[in-house]
N, C-alpha and C positions, 0 to 999 in steps of 0.2 A: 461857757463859750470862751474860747482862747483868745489873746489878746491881739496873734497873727493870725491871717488868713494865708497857708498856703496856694498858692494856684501852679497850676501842671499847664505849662507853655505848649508845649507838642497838643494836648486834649483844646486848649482856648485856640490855638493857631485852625488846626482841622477846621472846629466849629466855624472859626471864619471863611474856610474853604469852603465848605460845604453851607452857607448861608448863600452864597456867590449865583447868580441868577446862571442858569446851564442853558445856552441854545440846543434845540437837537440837532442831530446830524441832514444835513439839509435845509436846515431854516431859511438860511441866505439865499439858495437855490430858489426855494419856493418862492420870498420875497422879490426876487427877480424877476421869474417867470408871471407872476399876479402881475408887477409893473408894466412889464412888458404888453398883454394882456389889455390893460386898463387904457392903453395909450390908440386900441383899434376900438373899444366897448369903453366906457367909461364908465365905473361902479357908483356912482352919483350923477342921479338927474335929476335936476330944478329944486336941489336939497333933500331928494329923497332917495333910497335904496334902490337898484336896480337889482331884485335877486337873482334877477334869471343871470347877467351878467359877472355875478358875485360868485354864482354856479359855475357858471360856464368857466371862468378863470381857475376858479379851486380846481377843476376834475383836470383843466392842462396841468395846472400846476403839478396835481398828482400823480399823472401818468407820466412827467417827466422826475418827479422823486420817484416813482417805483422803478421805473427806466435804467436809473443811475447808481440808484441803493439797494433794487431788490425788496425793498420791504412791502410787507402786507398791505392790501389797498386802504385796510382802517387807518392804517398809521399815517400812509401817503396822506387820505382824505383827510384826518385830522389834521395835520400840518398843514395844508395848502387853505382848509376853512380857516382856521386861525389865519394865516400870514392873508387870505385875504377880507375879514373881517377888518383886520388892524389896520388895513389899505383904505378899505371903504371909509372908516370911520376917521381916518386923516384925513383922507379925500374932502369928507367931507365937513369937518372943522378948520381944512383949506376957505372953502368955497364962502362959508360961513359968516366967514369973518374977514 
């Protein structure tokens, strides 16, 4: 085993780009449109899930990401279930405490 260790700058730099958490195209979109949303149905009642309202805001949210991006409704739907999970569940760590 040799006494230096070389290391390749360019190969370590990348890796720490590509370690770097990526939003998709839309996240913030959808995050918006769930808030939005949440502020006429509220996705938290009395500490518990409202799913119907959780729904309801994912499928706005997605018709307004496929609206704007064109993408597939799975993609849409997945983004807007995400962004609104991650709403519900601050909501409700809000309320919580």
């Amino acid at each position: 085993m040799p006494a230096q260790r070389s290391i390749s700058w360019s190969s370590a730099l990348r890796d720490l780009k590509d370690d770097r958490k990526r939003r998709p195209a839309g996240a913030l979109g959808a995050q918006a449109s769930i808030a939005f949303r949440a502020r006429t149905r509220p996705l938290v009642v009395a500490g518990q899930y409202d799913r119907a309202a959780i729904m309801a805001a994912a499928v706005f949210a997605a018709k307004t990401h496929q609206r704007t991006y064109g993408s597939t409704w799975a993609v849409a739907m997945s983004l807007a279930l995400r962004a609104a999970w991650a709403a519900a569940k601050a909501s409700r760590a809000r309320t919580a405490h």
